[in-house]
N, C-alpha and C positions, 0 to 999 in steps of 0.2 A: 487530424489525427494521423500519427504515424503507422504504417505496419511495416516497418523496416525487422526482417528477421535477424535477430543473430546467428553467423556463422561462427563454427572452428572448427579445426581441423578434421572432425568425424563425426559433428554438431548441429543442429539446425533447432535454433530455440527461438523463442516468444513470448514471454511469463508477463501476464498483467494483472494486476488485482486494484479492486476499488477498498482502499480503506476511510475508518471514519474513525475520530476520537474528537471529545468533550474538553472543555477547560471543567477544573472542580468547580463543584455544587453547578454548573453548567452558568455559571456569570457571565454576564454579557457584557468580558472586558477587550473583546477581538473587534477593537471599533479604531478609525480612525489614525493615528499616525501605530497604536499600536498593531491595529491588523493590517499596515502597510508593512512594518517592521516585522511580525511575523511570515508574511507570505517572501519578504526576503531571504529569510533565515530559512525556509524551508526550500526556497529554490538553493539554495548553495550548501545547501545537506546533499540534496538530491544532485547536483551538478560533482559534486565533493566524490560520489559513489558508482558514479554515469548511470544514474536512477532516471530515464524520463518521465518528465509531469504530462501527460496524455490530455489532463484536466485537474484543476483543480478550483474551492471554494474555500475563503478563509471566512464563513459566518460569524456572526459577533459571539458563540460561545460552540462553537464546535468547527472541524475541518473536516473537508472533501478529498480526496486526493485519488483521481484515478492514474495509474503509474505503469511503467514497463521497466523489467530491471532482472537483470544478469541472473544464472544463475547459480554462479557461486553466494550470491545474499539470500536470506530469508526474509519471509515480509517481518515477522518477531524480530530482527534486530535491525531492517529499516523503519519500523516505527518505534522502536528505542531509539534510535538517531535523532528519526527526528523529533521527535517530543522529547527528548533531554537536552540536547543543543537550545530550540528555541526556549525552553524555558527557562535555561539557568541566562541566554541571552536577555530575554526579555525583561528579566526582572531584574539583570543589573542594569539595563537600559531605564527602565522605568518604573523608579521605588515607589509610585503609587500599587504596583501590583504587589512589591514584597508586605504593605503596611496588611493588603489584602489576603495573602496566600502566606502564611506564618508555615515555616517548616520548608520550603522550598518547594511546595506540592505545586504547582500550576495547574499540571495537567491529570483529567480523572482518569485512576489506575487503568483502565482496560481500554480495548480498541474495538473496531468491527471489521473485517475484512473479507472480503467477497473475491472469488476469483473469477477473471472476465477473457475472451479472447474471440480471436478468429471462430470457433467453432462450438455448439451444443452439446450437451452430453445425448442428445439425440441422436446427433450426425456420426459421435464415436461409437454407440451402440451398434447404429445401423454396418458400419465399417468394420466393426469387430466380426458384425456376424453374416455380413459378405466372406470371410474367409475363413469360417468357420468349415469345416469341413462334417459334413450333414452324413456324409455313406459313411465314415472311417468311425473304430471302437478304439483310435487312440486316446481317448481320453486328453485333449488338449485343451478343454474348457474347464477355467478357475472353477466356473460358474454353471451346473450341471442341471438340466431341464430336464 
């Protein structure tokens, strides 16, 4: 696993998140020369965006994908990328899925995404309130005790 930070010029970033999404009705057509061809199509989305794959699972009716990626992207329009690329790929690829998936649907409307990294929201807490200043009536906390 990589922890390689992004730098720029006034920048120091890291952004990873684990997402998941379903093929419709959750079919178990992610088998075999087509879940080879999907997990293609999804590294060269992700290569396409300098999105890296950290991990990933292509299971016969859902995907894995733990990732690291820039943040001028949002995860909402890296996984429109990549679940509209592989599946209009897919199904020109292999008309057994269009006989299947009438309407161009492949994949089920929604996703899950978690976000993942170097640190807990424990470790931020604890950090926040290292420098919180406990004597001062500046009033510098969002979040008032």
């Amino acid at each position: 696993m990589s922890t390689n930070i992004r730098k720029g010029s006034h920048t120091v970033i890291r952004l990873t998140c684990h997402i998941v999404w379903s093929t419709k009705y959750r079919y178990k057509v992610l088998q075999g020369d087509i879940q080879a061809r999907c997990r293609e199509l999804l590294i060269q989305v992700c290569e396409a965006q300098e999105i890296e794959i950290l991990k990933g699972v292509v299971s016969p009716d859902h995907v894995h994908m733990h990732i690291e990626y820039a943040p001028k992207l949002n995860v909402s329009s890296i996984v429109k990328s990549l679940k509209g690329r592989s599946s209009r790929k897919l199904q020109q690829e292999f008309p057994v899925l269009k006989k299947r998936y009438w309407g161009n649907h492949f994949w089920s409307s929604g996703y899950g995404a978690w976000s993942s990294g170097n640190i807990t929201d424990k470790m931020v807490n604890e950090y926040l309130e290292h420098h919180r200043r406990k004597d001062s009536n500046d009033n510098s906390d969002f979040i008032l005790e």
